[in-house]
N, C-alpha and C positions, 0 to 999 in steps of 0.2 A: 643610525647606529651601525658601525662597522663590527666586525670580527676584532678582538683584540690577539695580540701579538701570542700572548698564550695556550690562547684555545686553536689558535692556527698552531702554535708547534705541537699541541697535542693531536692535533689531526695528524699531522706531519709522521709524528711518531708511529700512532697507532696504523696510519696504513703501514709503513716500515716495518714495523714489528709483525704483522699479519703476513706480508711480502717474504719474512727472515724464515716467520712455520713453515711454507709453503716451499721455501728454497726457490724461490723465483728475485728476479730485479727489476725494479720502476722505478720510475720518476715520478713524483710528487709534489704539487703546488697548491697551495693557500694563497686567494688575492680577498683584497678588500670589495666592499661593495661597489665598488666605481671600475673594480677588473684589476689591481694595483696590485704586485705583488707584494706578501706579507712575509711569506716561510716558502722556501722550497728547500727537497733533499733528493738527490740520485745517488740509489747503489750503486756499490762497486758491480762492475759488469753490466751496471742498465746502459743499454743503446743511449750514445749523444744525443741522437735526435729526439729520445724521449723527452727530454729534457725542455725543450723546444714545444715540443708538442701538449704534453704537462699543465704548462703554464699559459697556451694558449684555450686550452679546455675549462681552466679556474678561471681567466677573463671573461671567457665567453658567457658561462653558467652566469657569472655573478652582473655581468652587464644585460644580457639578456633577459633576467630571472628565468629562468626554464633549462633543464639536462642540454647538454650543447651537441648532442646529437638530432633536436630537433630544428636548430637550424638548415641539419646536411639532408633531413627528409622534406621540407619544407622546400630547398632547390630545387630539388628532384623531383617533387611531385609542379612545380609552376614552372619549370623550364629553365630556373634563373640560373648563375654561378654565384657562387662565393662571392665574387666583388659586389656584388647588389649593395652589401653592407659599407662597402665602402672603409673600409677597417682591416688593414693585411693582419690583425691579431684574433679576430673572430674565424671559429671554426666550424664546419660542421659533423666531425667527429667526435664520437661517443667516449663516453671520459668524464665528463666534466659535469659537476651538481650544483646548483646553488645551494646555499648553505640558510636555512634559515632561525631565525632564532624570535618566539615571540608571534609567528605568523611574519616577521619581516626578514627579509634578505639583507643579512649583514655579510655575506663573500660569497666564493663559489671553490669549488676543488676539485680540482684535477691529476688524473694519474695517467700514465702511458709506460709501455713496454709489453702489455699483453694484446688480446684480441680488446676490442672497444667495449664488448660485454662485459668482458672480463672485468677490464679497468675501470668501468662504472659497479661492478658489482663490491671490489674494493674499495672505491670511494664510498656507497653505503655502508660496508662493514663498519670504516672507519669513524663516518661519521653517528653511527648507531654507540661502536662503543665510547664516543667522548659525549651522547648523550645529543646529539642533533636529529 
């Protein structure tokens, strides 16, 4: 079971809209459960690279199953780097949630342009208010 096109653009939205109260700008990505992306959206004024980053956090979450900052503690505590994975799209910055629905992983999502706290605390807001 994947995330349907809908309920990604309702995530989509609703971090945007939480972003718009706040008067801040991010980047926002919805992928499928294989890391694919579904929805993304950047504000006007979100950093480029957010954007980049975003969609590398909703891969990670949803390919991994687990917040994709525990990939980058997981390095760090065994010595490895990033390439372990073998996958220039996995990350291990904080941002990015698997999304589940059912007790199963149908995507993952990702945000960037604030602190990595920050950005995963917005990806929960969002996904609490579309009901995940």
């Amino acid at each position: 079971m994947d995330i349907t096109y809908q309920e990604a653009k309702a995530l989509v939205e609703a971090a945007i809209s939480l972003a718009m109260q706040r008067n801040i700008s991010v980047s926002v990505a919805v992928a499928d459960s294989h890391g694919e992306l579904v929805v993304y959206g950047r504000m006007d004024n979100a950093a480029l690279h957010s954007g980049v980053l975003a969609q590398a956090k909703a891969y990670t979450a949803a390919r991994e199953r687990k917040p994709s900052f525990e990939n980058g503690r997981w390095a760090r505590e065994t010595n490895k780097d990033m390439g372990y994975w073998a996958d220039p799209k996995i990350t291990g910055m904080g941002g990015g949630l698997p999304i589940f629905k059912n007790k199963m992983v149908i995507g993952g999502m990702g945000i960037s342009g604030l602190t990595e706290e920050e950005d995963e605390q917005l990806v929960q807001e969002a996904m609490s208010q579309c009901g995940f």
